[in-house]
N, C-alpha and C positions, 0 to 999 in steps of 0.2 A: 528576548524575555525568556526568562526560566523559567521551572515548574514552582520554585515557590515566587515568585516574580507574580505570576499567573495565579496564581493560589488565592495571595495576600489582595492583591487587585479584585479580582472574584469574590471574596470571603467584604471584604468595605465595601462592595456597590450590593451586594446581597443584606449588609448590616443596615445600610442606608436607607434600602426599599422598603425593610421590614419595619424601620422604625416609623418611617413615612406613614405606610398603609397602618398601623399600631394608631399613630396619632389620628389617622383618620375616623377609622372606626371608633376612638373613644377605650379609654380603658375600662371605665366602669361597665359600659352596658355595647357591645359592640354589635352594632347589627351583622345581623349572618350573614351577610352577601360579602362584607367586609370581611369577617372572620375567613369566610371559607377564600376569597383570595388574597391574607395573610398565610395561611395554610396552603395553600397552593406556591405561590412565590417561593417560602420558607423549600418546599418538597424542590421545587425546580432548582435551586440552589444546590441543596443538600448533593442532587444528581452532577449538575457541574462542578461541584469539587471533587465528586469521586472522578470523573469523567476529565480530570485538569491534562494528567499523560497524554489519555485521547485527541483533547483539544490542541495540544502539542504535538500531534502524531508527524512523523519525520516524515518527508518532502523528497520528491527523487528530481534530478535535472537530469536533462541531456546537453555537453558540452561540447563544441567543438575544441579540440586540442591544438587540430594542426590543420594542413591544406587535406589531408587525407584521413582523417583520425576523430574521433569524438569518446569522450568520455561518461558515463554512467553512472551516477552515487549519490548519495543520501547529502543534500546541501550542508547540514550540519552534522556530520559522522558524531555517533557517541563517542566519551571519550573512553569509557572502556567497554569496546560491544562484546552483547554474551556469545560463548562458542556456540556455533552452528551444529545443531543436533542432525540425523539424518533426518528424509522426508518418508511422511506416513499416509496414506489417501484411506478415506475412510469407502470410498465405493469404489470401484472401477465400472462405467457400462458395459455391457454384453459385449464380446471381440474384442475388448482393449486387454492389453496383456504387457506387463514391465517386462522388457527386455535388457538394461543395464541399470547399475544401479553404483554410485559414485562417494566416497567423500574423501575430504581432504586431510592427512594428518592431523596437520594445527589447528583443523574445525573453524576454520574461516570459511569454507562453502558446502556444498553437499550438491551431485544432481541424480536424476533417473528418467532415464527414456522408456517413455511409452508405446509398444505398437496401435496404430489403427485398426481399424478390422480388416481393413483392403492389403494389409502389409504391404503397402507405398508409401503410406506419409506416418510422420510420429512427432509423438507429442516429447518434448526435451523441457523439462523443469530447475532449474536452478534457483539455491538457494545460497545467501550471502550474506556473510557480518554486516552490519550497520558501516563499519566503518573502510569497508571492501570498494572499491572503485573499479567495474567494469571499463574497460581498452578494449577499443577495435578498429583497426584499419579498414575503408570504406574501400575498395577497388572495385572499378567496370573494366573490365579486360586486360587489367595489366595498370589503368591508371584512370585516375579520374578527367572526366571531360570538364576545359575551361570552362564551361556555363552551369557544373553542374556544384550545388553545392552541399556537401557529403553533409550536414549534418538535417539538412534541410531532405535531404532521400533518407536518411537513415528514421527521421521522423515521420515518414508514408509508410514503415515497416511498423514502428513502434505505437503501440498504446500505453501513455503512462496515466496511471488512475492512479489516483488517493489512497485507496486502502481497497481489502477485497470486496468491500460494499457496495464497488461499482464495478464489480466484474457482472453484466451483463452480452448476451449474445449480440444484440445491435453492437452494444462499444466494440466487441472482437472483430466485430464485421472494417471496422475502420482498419487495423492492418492485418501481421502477422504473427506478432511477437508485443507481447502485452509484458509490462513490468508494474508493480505496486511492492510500497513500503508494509511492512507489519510490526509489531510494538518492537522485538528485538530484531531482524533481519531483513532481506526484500528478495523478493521472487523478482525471476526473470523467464519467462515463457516462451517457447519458439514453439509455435502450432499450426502453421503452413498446412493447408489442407483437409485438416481436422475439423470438426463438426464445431462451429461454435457452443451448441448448447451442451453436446459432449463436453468442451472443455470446460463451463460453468460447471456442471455436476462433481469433473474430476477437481477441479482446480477449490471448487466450495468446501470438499472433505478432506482437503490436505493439511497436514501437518508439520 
């Protein structure tokens, strides 16, 4: 289903309810409890049609490719995603410090790594067209073990969330490397070590 797919559909079951609740309440003389949740309905509506893109918000998989391989990206890539601007953090916490900072010509990705305070561990952000498809070869020593299967270990590393609304510190706690969709691109996060609620602060003012 598309956005006007979704729209039209949305826009008839809101036309329906209101006419509904209208008949209910009586055109001449409508008691208030009825008015006020005609008025209320009408408001929650009016919010899910602006809110339709949202309702649509693109979806990320994780794929296996091959016996050693999985793939990363937006199940419906746009068909023309916008260029990837760099990344901008609106705080850094105390001792966290950028120490590279990346983008790609064609503006298909952008990244920057972050030190820790400890300068041992660092925080590495990636950012990515919609229609960009993360590759990576899974290896344990040279080669994957018969019982083990890569895309099933690669998802004990990964947290994939919905959107950044569910970046909280318990979710971070499940791996290392957290990825979510956002209206035009998708972050990809490696945070090994790093503070989870550090990463909530850095990751909530990014750009």
């Amino acid at each position: 289903m598309n956005d006007r797919e979704f729209e039209t559909l949305l826009q008839t079951a809101c036309t329906r309810e209101g006419a509904a609740e209208l008949a209910a309440a009586g055109l001449g003389h409508r008691r208030p409890g009825k008015a006020l949740r005609v008025v209320l309905i009408a408001a929650v509506c009016a919010v899910l049609l602006s809110l339709g893109a949202a309702a649509l918000w693109p979806r990320l998989e994780l794929k296996r490719t091959g016996r050693d391989s999985f793939a990363l990206g937006v199940e419906e890539p746009a068909e023309s995603a916008p260029a990837v601007t760099g990344i901008t953090f609106a705080q850094l916490p105390e001792g966290y410090a950028i120490v590279e900072s990346h983008s790609d010509p064609e503006d298909r990705w952008a990244s920057v790594t972050i030190d820790a305070p400890d300068r041992e561990h660092r925080l590495v952000v990636w950012k990515y067209a919609l229609d960009c498809r993360l590759w990576q070869e899974v290896k344990a020593g040279g080669a994957v073990p018969e019982d083990l299967d890569p895309t099933a270990w690669v998802m004990e590393e990964y947290v994939v969330l919905d959107s950044a609304d569910d970046l909280t510190p318990d979710a971070l706690k499940e791996g290392s490397r957290v990825t979510y969709p956002a209206a035009s691109c998708y972050y990809v996060v490696d945070y090994f070590g790093v503070d989870p609620e550090d990463v909530c602060t850095i990751l909530g003012g990014m750009q």
